[in-house]
PDB file of N, CA, C, O and CB in Angstrom:
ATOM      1  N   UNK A   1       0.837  -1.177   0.000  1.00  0.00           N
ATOM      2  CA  UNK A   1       0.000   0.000   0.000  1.00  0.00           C
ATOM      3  C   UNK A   1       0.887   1.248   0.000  1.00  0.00           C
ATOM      4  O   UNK A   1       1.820   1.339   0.797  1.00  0.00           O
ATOM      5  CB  UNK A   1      -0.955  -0.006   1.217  1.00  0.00           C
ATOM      6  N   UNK A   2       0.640   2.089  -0.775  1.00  0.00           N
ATOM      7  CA  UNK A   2       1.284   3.225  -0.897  1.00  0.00           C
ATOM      8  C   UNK A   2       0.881   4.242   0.820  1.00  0.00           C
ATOM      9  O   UNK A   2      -0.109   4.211   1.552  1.00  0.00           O
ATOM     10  CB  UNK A   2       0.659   3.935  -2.543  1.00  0.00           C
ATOM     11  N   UNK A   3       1.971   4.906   0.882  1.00  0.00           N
ATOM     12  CA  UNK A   3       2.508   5.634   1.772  1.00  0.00           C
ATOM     13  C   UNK A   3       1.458   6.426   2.252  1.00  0.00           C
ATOM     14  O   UNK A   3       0.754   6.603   3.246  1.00  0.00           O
ATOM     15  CB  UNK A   3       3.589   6.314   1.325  1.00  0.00           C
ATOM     16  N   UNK A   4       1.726   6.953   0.746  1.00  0.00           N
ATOM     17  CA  UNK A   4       0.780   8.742   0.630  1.00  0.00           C
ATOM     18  C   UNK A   4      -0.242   8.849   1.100  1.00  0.00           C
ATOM     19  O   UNK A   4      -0.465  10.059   1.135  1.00  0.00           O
ATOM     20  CB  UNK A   4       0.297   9.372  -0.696  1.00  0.00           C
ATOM     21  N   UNK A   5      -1.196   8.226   1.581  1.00  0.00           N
ATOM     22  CA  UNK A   5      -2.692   8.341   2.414  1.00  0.00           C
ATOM     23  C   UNK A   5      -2.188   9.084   3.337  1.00  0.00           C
ATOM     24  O   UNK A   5      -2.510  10.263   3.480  1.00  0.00           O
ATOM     25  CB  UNK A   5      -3.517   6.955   3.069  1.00  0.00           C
ATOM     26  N   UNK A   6      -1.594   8.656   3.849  1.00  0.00           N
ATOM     27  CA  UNK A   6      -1.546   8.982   5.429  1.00  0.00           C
ATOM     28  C   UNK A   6      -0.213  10.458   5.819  1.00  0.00           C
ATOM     29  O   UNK A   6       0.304  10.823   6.875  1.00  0.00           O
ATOM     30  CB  UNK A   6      -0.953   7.151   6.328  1.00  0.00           C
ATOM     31  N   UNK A   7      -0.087  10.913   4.475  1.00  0.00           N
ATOM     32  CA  UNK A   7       1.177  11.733   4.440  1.00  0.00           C
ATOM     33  C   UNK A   7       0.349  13.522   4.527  1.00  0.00           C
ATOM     34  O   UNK A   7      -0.318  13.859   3.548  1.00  0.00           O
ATOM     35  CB  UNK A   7       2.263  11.278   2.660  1.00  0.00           C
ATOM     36  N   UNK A   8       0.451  14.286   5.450  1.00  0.00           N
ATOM     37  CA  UNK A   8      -0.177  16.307   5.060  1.00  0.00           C
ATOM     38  C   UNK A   8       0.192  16.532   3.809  1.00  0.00           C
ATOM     39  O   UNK A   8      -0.563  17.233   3.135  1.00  0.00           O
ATOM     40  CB  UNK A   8       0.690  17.875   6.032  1.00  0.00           C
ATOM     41  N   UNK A   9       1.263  16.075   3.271  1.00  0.00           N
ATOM     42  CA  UNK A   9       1.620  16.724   1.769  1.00  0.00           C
ATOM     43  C   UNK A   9       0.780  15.979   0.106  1.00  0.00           C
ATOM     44  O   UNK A   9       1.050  16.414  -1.013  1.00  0.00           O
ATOM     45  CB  UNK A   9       3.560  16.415   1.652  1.00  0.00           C
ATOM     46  N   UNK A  10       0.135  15.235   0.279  1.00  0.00           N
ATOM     47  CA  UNK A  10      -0.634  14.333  -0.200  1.00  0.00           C
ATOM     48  C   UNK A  10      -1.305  14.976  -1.553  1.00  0.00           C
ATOM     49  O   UNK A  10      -1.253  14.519  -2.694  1.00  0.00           O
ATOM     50  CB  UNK A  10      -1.599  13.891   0.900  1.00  0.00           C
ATOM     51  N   UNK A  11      -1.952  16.170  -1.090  1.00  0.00           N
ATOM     52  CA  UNK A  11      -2.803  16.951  -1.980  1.00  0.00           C
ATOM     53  C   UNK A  11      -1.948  17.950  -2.584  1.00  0.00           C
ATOM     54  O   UNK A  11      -2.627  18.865  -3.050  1.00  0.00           O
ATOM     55  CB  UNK A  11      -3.993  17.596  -1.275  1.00  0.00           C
ATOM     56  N   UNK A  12      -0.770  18.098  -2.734  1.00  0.00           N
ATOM     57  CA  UNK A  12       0.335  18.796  -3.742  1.00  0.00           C
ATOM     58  C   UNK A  12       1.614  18.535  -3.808  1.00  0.00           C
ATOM     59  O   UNK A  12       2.464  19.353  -4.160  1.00  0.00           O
ATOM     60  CB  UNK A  12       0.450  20.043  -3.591  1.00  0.00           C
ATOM     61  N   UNK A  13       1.900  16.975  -3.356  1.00  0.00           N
ATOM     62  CA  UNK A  13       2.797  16.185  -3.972  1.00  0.00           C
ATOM     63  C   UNK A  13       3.069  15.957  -5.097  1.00  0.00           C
ATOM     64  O   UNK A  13       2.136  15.505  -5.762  1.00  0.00           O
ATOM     65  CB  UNK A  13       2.722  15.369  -3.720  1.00  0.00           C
ATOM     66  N   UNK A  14       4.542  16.171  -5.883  1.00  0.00           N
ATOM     67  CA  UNK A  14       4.614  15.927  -7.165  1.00  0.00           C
ATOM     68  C   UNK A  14       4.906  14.641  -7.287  1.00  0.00           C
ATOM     69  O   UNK A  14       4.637  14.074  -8.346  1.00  0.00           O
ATOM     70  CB  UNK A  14       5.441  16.696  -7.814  1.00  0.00           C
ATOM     71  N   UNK A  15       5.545  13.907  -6.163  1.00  0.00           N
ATOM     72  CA  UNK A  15       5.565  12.096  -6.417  1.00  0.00           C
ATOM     73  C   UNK A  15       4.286  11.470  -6.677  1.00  0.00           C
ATOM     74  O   UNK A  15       4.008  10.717  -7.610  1.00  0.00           O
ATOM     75  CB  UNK A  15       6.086  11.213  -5.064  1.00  0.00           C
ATOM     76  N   UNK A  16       3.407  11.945  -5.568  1.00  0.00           N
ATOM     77  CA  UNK A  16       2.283  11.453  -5.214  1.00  0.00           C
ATOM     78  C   UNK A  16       1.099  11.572  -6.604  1.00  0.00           C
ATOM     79  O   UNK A  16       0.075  10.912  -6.777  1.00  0.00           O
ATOM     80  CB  UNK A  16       1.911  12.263  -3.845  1.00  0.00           C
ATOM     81  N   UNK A  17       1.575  12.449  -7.292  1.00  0.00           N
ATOM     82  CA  UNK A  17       0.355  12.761  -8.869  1.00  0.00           C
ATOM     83  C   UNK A  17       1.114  11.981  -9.817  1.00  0.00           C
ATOM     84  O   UNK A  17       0.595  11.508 -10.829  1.00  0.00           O
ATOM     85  CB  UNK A  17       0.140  14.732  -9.669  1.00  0.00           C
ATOM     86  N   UNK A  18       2.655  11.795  -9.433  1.00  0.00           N
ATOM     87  CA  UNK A  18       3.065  10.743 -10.711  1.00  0.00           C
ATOM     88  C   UNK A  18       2.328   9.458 -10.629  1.00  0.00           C
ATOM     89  O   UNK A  18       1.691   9.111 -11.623  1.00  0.00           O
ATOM     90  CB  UNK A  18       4.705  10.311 -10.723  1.00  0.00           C
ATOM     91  N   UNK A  19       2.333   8.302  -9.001  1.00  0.00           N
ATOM     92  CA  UNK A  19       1.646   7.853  -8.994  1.00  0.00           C
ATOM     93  C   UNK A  19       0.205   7.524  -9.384  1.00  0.00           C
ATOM     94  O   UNK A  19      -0.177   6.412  -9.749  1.00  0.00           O
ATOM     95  CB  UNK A  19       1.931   7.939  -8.533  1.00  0.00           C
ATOM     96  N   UNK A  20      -0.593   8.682  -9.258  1.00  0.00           N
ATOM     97  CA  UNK A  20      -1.415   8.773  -9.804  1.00  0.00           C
ATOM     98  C   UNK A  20      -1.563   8.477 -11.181  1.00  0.00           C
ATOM     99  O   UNK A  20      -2.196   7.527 -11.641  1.00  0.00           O
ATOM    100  CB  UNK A  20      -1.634   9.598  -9.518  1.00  0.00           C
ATOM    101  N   UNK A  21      -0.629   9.783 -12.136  1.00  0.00           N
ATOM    102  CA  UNK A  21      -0.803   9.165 -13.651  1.00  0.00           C
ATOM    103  C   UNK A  21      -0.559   7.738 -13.857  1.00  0.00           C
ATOM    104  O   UNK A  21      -1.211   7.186 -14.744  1.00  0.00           O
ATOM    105  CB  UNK A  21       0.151   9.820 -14.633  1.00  0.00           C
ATOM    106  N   UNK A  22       0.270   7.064 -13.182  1.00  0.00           N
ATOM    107  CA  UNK A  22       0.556   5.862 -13.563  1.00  0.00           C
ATOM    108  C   UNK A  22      -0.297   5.177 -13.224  1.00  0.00           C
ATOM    109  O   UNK A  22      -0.117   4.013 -13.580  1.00  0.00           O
ATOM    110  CB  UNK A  22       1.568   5.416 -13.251  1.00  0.00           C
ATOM    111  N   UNK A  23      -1.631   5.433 -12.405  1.00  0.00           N
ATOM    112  CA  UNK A  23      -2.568   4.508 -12.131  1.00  0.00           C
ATOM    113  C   UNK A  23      -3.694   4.541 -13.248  1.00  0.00           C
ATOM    114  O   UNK A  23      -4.253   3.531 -13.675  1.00  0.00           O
ATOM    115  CB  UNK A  23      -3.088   4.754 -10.746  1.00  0.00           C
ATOM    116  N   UNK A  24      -3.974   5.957 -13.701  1.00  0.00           N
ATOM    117  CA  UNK A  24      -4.552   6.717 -14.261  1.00  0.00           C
ATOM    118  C   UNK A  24      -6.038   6.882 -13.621  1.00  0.00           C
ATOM    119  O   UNK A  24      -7.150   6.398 -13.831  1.00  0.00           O
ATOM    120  CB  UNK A  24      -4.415   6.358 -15.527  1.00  0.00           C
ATOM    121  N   UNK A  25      -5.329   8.041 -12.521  1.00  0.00           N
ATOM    122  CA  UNK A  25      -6.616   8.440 -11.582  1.00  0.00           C
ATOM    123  C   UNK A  25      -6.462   9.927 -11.438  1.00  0.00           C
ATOM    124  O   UNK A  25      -6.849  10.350 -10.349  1.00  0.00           O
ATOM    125  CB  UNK A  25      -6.650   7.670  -9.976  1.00  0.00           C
ATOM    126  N   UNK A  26      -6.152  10.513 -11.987  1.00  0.00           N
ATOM    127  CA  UNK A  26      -5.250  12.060 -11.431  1.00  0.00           C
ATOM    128  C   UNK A  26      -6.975  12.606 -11.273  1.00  0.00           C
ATOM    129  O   UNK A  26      -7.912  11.915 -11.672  1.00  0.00           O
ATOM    130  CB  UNK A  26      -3.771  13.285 -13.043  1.00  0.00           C
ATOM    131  N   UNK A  27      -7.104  13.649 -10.768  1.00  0.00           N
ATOM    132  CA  UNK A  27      -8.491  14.766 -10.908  1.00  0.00           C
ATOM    133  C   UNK A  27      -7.708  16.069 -11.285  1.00  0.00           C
ATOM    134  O   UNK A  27      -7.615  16.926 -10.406  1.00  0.00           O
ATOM    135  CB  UNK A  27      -9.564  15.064  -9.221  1.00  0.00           C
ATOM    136  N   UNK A  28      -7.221  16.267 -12.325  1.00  0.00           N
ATOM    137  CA  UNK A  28      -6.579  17.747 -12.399  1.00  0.00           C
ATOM    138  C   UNK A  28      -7.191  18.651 -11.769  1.00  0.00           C
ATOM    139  O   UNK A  28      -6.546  19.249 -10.908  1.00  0.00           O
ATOM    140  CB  UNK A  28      -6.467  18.307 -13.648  1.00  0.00           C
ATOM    141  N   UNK A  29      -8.425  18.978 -11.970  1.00  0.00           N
ATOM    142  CA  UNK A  29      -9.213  20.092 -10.782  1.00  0.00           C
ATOM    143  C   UNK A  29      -8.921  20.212  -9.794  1.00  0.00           C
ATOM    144  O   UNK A  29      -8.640  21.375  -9.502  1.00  0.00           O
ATOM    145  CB  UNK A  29     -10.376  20.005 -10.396  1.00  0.00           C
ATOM    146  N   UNK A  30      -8.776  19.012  -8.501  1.00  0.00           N
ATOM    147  CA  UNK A  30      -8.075  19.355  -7.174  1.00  0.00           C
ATOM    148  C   UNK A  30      -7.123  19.201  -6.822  1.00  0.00           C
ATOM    149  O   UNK A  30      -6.898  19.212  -5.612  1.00  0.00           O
ATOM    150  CB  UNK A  30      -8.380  19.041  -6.358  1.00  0.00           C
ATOM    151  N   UNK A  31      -6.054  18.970  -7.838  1.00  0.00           N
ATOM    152  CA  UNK A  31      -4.682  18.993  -7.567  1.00  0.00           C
ATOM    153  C   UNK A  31      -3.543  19.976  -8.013  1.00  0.00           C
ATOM    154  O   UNK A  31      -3.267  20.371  -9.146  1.00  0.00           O
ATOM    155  CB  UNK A  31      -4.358  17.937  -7.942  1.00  0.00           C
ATOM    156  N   UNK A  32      -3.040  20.220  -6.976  1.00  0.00           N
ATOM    157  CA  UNK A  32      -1.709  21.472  -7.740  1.00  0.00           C
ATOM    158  C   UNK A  32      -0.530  20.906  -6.986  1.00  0.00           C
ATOM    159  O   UNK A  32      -0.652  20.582  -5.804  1.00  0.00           O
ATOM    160  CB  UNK A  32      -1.889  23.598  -7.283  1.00  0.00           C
ATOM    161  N   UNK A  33       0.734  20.766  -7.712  1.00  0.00           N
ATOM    162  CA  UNK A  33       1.750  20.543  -7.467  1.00  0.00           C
ATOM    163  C   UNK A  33       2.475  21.340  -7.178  1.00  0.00           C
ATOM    164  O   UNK A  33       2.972  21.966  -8.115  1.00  0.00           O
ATOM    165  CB  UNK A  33       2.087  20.053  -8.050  1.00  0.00           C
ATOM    166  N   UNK A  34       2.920  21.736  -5.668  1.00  0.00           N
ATOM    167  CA  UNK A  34       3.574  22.668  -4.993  1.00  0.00           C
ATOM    168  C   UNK A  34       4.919  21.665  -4.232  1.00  0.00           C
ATOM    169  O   UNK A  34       6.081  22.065  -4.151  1.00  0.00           O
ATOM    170  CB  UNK A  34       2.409  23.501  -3.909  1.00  0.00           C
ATOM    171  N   UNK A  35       4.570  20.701  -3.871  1.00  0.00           N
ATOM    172  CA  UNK A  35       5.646  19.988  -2.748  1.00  0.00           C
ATOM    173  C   UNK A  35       6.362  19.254  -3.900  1.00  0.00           C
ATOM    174  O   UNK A  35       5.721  18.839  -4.866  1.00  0.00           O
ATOM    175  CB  UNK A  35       4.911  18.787  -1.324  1.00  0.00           C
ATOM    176  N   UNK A  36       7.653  19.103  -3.795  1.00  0.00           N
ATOM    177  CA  UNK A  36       8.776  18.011  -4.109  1.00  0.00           C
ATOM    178  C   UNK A  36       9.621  17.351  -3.242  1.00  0.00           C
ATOM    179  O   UNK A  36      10.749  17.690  -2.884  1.00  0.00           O
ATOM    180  CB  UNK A  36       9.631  18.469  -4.862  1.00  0.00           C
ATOM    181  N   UNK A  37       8.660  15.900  -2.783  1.00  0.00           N
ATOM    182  CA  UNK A  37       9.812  15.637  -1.521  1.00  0.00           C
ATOM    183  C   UNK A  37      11.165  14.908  -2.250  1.00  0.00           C
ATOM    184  O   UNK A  37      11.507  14.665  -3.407  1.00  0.00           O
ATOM    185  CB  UNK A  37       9.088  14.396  -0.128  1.00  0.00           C
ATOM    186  N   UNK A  38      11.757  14.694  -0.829  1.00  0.00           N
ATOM    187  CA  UNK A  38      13.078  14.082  -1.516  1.00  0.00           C
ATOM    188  C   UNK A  38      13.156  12.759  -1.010  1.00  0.00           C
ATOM    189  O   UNK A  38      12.378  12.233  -0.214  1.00  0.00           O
ATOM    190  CB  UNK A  38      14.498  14.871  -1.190  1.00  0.00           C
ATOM    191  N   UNK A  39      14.410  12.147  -1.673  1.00  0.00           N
ATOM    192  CA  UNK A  39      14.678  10.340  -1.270  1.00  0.00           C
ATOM    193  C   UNK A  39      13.505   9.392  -0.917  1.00  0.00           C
ATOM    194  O   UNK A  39      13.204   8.951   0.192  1.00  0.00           O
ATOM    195  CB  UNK A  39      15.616  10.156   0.151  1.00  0.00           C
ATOM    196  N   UNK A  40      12.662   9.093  -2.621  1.00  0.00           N
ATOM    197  CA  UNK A  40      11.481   8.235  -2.396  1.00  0.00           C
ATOM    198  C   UNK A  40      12.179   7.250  -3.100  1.00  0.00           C
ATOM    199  O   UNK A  40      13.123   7.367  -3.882  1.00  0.00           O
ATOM    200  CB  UNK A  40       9.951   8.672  -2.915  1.00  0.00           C
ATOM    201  N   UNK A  41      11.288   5.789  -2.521  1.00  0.00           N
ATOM    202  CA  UNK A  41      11.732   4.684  -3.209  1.00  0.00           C
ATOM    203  C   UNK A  41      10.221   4.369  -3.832  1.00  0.00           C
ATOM    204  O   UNK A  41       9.274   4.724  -3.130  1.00  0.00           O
ATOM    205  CB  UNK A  41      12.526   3.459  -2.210  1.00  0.00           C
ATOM    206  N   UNK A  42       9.983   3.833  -4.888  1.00  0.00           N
ATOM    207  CA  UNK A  42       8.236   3.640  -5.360  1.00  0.00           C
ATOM    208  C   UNK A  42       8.600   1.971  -5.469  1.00  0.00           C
ATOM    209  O   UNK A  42       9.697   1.642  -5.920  1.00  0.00           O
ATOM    210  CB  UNK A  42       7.493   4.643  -7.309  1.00  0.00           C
ATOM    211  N   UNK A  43       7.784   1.121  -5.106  1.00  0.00           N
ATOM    212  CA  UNK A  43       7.559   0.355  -5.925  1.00  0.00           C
ATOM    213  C   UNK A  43       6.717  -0.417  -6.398  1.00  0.00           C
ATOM    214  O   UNK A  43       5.644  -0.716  -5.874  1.00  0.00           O
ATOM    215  CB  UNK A  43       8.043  -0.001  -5.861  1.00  0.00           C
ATOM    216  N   UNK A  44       7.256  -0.898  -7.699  1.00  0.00           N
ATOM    217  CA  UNK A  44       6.388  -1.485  -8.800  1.00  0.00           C
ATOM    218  C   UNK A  44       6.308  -2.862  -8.737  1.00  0.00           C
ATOM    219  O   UNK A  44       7.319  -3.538  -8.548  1.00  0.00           O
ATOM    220  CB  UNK A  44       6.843  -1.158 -10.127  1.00  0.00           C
ATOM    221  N   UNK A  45       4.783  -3.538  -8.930  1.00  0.00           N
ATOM    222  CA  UNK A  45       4.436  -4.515  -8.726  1.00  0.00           C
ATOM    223  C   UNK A  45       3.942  -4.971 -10.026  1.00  0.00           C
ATOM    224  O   UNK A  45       3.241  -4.219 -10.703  1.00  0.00           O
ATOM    225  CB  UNK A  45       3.711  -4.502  -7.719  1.00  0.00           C
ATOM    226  N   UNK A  46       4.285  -6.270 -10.468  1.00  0.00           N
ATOM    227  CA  UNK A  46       4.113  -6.774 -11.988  1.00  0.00           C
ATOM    228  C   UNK A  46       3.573  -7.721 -11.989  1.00  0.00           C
ATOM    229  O   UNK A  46       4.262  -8.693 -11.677  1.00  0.00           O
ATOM    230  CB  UNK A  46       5.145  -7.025 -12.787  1.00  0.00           C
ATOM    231  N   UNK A  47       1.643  -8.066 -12.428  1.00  0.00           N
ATOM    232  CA  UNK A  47       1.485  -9.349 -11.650  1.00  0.00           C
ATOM    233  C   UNK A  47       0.750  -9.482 -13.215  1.00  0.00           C
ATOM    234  O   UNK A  47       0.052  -8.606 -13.726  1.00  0.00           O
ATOM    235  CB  UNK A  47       0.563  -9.528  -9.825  1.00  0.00           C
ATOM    236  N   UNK A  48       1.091 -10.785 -13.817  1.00  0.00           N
ATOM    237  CA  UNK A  48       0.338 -11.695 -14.935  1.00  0.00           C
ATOM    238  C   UNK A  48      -0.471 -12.770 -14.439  1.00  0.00           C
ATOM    239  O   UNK A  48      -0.218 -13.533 -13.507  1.00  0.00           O
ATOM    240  CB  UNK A  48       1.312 -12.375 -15.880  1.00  0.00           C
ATOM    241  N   UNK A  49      -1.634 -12.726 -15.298  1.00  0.00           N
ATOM    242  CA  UNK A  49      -2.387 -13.375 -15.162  1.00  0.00           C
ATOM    243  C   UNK A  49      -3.179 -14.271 -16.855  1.00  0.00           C
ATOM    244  O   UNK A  49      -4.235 -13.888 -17.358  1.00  0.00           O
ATOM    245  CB  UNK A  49      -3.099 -12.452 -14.263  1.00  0.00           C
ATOM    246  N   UNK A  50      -2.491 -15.218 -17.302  1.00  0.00           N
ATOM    247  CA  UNK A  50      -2.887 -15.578 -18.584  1.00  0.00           C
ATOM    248  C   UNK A  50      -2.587 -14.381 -19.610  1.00  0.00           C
ATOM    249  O   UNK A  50      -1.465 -14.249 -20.098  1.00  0.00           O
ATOM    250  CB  UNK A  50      -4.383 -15.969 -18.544  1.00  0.00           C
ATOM    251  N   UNK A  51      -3.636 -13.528 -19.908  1.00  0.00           N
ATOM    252  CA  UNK A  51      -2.831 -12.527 -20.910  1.00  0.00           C
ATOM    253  C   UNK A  51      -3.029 -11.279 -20.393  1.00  0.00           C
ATOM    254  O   UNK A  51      -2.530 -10.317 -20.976  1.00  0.00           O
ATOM    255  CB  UNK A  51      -3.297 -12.506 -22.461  1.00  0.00           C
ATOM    256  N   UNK A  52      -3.889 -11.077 -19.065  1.00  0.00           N
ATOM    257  CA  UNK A  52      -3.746  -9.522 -18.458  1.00  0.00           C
ATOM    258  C   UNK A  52      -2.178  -9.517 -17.758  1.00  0.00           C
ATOM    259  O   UNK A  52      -1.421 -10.476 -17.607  1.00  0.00           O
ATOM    260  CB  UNK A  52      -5.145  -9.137 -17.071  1.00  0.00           C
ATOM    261  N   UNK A  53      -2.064  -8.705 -17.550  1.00  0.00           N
ATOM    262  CA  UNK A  53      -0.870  -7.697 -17.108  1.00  0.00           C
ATOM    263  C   UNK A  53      -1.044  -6.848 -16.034  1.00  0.00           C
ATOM    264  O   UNK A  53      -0.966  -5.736 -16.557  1.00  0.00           O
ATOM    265  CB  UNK A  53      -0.510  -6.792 -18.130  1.00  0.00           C
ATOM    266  N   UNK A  54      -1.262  -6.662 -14.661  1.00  0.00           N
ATOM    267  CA  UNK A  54      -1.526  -5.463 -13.779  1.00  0.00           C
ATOM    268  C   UNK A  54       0.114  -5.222 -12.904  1.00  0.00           C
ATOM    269  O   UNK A  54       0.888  -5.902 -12.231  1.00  0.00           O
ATOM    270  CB  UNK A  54      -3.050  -5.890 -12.568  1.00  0.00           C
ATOM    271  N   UNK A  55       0.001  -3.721 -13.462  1.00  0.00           N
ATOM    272  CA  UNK A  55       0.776  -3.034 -12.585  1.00  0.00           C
ATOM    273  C   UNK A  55       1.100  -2.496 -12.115  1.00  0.00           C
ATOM    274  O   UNK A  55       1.718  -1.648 -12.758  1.00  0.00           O
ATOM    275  CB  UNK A  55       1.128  -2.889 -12.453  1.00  0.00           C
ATOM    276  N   UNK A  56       1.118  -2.294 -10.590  1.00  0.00           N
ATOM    277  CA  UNK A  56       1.021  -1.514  -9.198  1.00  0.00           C
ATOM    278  C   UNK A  56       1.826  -0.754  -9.025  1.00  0.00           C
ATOM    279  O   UNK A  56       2.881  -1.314  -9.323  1.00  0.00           O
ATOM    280  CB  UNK A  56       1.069  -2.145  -8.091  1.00  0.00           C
ATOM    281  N   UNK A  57       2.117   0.764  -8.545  1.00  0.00           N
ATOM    282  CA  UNK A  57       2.862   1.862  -8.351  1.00  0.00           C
ATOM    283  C   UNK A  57       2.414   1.803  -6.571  1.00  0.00           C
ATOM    284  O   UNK A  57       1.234   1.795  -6.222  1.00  0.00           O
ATOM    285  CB  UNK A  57       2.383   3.341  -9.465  1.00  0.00           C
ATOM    286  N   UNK A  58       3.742   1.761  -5.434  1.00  0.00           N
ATOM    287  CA  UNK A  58       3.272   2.223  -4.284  1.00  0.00           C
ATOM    288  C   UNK A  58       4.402   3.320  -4.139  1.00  0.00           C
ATOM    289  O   UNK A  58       5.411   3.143  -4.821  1.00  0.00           O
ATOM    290  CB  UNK A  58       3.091   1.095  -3.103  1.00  0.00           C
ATOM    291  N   UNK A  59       4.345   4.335  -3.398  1.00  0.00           N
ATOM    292  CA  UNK A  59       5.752   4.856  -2.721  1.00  0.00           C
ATOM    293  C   UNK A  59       5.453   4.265  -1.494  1.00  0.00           C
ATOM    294  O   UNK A  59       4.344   4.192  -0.964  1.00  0.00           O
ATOM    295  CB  UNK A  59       6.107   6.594  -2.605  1.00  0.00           C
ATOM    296  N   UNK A  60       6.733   3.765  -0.997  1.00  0.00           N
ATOM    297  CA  UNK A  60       7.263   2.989  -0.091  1.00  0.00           C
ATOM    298  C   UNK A  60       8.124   3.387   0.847  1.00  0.00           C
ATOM    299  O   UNK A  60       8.087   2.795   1.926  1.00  0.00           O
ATOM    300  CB  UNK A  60       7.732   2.169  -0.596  1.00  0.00           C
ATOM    301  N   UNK A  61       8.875   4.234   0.691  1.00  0.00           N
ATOM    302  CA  UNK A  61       9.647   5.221   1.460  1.00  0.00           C
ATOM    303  C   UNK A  61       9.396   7.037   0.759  1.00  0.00           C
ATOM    304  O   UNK A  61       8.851   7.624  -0.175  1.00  0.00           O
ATOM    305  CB  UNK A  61      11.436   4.596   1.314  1.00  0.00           C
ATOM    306  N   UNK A  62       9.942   7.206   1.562  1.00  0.00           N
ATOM    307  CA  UNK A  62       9.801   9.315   1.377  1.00  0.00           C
ATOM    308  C   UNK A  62      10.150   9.720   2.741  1.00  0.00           C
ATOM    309  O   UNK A  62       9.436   9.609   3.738  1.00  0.00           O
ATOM    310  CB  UNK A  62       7.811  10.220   0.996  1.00  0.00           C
ATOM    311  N   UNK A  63      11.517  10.279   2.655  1.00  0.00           N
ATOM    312  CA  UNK A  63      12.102  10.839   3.416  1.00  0.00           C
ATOM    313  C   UNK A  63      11.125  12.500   3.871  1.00  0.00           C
ATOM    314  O   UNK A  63      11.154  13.050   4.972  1.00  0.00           O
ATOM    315  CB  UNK A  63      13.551  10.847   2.716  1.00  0.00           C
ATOM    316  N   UNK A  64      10.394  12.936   2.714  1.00  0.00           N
ATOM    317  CA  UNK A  64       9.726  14.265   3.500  1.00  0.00           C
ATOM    318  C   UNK A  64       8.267  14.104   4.006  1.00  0.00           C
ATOM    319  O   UNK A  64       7.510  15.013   4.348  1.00  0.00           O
ATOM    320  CB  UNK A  64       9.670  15.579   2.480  1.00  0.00           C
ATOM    321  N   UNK A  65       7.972  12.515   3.983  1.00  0.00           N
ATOM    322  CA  UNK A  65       6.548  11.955   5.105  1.00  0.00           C
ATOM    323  C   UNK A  65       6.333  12.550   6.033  1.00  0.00           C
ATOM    324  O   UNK A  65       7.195  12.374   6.894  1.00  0.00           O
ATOM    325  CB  UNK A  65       6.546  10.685   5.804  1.00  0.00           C
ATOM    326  N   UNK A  66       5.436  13.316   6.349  1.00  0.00           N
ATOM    327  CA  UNK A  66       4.922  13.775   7.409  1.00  0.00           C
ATOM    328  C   UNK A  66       3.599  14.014   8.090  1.00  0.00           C
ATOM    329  O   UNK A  66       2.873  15.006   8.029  1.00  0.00           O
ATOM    330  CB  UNK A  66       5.311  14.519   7.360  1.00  0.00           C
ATOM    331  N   UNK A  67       3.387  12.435   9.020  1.00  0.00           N
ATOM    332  CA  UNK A  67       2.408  11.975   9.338  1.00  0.00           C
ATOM    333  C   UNK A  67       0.927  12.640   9.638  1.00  0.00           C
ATOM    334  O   UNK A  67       0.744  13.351  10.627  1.00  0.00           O
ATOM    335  CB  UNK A  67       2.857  11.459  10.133  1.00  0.00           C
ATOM    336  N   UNK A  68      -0.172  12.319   8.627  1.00  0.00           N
ATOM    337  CA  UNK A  68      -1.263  13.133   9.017  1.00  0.00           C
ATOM    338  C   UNK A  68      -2.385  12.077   8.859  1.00  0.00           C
ATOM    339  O   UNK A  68      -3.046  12.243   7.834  1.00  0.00           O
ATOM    340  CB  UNK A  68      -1.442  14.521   8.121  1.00  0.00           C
ATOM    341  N   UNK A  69      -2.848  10.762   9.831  1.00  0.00           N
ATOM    342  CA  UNK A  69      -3.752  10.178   9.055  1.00  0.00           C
ATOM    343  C   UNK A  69      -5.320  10.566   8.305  1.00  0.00           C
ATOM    344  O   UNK A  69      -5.882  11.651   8.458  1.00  0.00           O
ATOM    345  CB  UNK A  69      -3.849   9.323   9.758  1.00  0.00           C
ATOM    346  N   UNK A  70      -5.817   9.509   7.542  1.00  0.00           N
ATOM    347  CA  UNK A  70      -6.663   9.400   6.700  1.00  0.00           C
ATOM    348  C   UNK A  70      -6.949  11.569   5.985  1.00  0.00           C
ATOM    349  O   UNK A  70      -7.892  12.347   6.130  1.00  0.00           O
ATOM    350  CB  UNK A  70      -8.100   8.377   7.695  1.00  0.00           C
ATOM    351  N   UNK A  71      -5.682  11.696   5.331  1.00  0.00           N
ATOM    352  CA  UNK A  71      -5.183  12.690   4.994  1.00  0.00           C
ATOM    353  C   UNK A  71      -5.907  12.514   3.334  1.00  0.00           C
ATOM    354  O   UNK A  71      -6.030  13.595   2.757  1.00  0.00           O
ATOM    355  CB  UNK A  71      -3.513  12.725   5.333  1.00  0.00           C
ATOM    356  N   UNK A  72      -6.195  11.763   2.856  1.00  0.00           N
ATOM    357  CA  UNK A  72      -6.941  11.149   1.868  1.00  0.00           C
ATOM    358  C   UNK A  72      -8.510  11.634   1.732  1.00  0.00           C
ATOM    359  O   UNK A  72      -9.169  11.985   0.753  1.00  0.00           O
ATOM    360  CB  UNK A  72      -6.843   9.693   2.154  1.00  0.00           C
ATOM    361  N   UNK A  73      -8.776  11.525   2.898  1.00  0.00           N
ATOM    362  CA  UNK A  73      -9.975  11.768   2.989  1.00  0.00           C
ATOM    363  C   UNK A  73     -10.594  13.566   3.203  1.00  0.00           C
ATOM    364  O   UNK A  73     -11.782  13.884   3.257  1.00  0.00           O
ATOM    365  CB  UNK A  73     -10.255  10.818   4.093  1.00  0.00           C
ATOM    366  N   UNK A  74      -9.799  14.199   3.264  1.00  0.00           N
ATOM    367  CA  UNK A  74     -10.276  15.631   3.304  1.00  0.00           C
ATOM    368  C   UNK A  74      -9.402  16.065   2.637  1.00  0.00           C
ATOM    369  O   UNK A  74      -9.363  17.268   2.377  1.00  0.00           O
ATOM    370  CB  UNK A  74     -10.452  16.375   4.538  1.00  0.00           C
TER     371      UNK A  74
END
């Protein structure tokens, strides 16, 4: 599970909207990219299944985390 839920910087993270594109969930309307944290590790999960393909983006580390839970939700 990705990090970012639970992170204050969540809603103008520039890691956190890459994730996003890569999920392809962004809402351009409520998002603005103001924060750039530093020293993230993301990772990518590659799971086959016959001929689908799914693959998972988490950040996993982020050195500029700074704990705010269910930060997601408002």
């Amino acid at each position: 599970m990705c990090i970012c839920i639970n992170c204050r910087h969540l809603k103008k993270c520039k890691t956190y909207k890459f994730i996003q594109e890569q999920h392809e969930s962004t809402n351009e309307e409520n998002y603005t990219t103001l924060f750039y944290p530093s020293d993230n590790i993301i990772s990518i999960s590659i799971n086959r299944y016959k001929i689908n393909t799914l693959i998972d983006w988490d950040l996993k580390e982020c050195s500029s985390f700074t704990e705010k839970p269910n930060s997601w939700t408002t």
